[in-house]
C-alpha positions as a Markdown table, in Angstrom:
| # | Residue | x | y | z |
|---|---|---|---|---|
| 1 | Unk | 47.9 | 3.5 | -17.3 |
| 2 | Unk | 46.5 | 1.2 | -19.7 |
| 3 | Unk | 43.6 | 0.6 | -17.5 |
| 4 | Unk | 42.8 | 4.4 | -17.3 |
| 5 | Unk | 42.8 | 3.8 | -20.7 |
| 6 | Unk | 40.8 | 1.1 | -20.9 |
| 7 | Unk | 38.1 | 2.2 | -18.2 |
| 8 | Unk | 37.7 | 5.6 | -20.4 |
| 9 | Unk | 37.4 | 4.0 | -23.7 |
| 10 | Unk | 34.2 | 2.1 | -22.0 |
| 11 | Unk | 33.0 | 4.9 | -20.4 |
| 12 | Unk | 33.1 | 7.0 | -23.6 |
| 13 | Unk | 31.4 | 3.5 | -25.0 |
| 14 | Unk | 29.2 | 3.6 | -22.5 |
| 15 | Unk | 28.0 | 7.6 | -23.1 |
| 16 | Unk | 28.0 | 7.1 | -26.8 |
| 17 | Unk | 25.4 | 4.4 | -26.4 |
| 18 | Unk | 22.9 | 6.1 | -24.0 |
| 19 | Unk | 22.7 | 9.2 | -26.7 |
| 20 | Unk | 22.5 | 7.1 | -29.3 |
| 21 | Unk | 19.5 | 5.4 | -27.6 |
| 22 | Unk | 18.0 | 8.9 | -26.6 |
| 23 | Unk | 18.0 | 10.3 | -29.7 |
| 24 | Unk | 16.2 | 7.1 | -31.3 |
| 25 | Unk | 13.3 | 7.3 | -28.7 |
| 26 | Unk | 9.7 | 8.8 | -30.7 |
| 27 | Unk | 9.1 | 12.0 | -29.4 |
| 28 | Unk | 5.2 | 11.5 | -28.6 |
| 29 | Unk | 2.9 | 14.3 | -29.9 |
| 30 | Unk | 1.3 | 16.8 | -27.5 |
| 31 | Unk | -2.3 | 15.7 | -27.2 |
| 32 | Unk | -4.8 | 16.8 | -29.1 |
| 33 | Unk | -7.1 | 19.3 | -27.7 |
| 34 | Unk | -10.7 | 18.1 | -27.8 |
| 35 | Unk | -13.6 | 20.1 | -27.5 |
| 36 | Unk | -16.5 | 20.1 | -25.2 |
| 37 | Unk | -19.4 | 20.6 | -27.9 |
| 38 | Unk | -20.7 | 17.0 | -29.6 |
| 39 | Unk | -22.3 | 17.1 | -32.7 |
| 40 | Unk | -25.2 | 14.9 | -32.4 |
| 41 | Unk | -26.6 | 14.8 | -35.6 |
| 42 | Unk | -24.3 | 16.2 | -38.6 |
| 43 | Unk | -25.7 | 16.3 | -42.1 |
| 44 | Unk | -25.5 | 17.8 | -45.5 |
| 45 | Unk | -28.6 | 18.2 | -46.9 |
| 46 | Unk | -31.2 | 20.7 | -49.5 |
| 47 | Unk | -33.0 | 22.7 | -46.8 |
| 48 | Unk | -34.0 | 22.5 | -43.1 |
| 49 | Unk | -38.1 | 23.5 | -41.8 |
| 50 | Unk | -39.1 | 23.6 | -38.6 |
| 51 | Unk | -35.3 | 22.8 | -37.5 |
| 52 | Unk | -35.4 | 19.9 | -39.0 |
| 53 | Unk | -32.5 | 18.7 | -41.9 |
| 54 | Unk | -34.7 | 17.6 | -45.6 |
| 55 | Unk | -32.8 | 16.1 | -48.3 |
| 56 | Unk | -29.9 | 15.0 | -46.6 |
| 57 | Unk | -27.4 | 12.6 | -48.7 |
| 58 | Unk | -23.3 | 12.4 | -49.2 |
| 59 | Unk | -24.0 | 12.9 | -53.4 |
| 60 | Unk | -25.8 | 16.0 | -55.0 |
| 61 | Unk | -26.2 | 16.9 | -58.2 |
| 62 | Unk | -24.4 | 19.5 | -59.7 |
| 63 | Unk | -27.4 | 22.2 | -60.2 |
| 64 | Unk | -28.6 | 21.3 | -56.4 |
| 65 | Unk | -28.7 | 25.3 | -55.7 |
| 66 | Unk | -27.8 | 25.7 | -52.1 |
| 67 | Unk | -26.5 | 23.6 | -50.0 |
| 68 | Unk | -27.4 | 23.1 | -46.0 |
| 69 | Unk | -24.7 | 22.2 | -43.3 |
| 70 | Unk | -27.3 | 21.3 | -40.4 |
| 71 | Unk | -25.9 | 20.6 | -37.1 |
| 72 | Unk | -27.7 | 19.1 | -33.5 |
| 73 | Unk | -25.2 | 20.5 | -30.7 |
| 74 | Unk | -25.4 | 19.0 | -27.2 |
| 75 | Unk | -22.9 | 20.3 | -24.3 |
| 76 | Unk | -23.0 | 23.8 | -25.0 |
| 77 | Unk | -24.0 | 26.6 | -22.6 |
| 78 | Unk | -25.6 | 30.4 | -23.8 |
| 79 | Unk | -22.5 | 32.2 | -24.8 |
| 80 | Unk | -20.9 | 29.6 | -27.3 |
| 81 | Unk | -20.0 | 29.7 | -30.6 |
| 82 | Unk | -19.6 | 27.1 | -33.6 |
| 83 | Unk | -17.9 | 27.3 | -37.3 |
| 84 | Unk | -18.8 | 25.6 | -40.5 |
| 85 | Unk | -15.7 | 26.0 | -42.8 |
| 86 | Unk | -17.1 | 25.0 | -46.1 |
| 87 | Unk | -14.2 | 23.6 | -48.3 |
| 88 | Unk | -14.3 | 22.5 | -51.7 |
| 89 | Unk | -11.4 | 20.3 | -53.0 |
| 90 | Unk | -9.2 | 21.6 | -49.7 |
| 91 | Unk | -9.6 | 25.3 | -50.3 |
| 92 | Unk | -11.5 | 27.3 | -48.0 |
| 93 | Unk | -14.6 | 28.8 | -49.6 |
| 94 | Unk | -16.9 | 30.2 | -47.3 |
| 95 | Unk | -17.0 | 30.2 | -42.7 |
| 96 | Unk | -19.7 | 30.9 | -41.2 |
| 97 | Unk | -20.2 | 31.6 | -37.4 |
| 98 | Unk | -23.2 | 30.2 | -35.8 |
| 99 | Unk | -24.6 | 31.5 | -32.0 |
| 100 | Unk | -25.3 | 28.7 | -29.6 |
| 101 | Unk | -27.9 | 29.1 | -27.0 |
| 102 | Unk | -27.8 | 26.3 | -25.3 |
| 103 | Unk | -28.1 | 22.5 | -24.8 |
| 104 | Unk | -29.2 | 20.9 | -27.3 |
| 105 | Unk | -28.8 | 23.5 | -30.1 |
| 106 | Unk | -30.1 | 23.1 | -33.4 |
| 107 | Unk | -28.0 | 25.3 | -36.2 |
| 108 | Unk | -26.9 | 25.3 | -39.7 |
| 109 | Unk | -25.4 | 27.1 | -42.7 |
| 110 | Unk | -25.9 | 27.0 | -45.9 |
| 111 | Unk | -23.9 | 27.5 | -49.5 |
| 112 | Unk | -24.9 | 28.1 | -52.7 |
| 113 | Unk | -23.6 | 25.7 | -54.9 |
| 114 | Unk | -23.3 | 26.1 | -59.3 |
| 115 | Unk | -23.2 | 23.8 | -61.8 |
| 116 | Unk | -19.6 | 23.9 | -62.2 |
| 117 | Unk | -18.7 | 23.3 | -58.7 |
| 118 | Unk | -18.4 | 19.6 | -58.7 |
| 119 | Unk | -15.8 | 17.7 | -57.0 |
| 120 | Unk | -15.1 | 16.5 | -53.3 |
| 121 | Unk | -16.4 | 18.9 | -50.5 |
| 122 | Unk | -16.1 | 18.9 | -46.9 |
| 123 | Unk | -17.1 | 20.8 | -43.9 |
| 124 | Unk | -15.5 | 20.9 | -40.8 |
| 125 | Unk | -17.1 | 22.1 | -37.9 |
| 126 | Unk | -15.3 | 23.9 | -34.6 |
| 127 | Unk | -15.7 | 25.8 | -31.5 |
| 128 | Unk | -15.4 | 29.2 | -30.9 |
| 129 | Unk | -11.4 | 28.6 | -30.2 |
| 130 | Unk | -10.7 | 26.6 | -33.7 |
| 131 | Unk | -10.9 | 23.0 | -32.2 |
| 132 | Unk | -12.1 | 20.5 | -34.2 |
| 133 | Unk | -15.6 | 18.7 | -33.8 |
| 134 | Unk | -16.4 | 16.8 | -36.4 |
| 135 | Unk | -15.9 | 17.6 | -40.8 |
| 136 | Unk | -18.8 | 15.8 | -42.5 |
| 137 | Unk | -17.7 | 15.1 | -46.3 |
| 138 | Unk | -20.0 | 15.1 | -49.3 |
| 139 | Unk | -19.8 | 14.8 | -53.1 |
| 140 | Unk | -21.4 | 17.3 | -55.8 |
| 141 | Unk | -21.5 | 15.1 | -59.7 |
């Protein structure tokens, strides 16, 4: 009897061990989805002519007008879309949906800034289902 005893009390052991392991084990993340779009040139900047980005910088001053989000898009086909979410100090300001025609794409966006709209800005630019590309950060003092 006492080793029925015994022989259960390690058992139970035993059991009480492997949960206790299983519950320690990280649970790993779900990957992230990527997309298919690459941003191959990414730049703030204080106008764009002939498709090409002027003025670009990471620091603006604060009566810099309008801002430009330009973006050079390679691995897209005709009937794609991209976003620039414009956020200024983490809260959504403006989004803008850009039309992609094709490989490589040139497109960009553009915000008007005032004087009392300094601080840490960023925009972060996605495909048409919300994935993430790229955020390129900037500074208006």
């Amino acid at each position: 009897m006492r080793t029925h005893f015994r022989l259960a009390g390690w058992l139970f052991l035993f059991a009480a061990v492997l949960v206790g392991y299983a519950q320690e084990q990280p649970v790993e993340p779900p990957p992230a989805v990527t997309s298919t779009l690459v941003i191959e040139e990414g730049v703030i900047c204080t106008g764009v002519e002939d498709r090409v980005p002027l003025g670009a910088s990471e620091t603006f001053p604060p009566d810099v007008g309008r801002l430009y989000c330009f973006t050079k898009i390679v691995g897209a086909s005709s009937d794609m879309v991209v976003k620039h979410l414009w956020y200024r100090e983490d809260g959504l300001l403006h989004t803008q949906e850009l039309a992609v025609g094709g490989s490589p794409w040139r497109t960009w966006s553009n915000k008007t800034i005032t004087p009392d709209m300094s601080g840490a800005w960023k925009v972060e630019i996605r495909d048409g289902d919300d994935n993430l590309i790229t955020t390129l950060k900037f500074t208006v003092q």
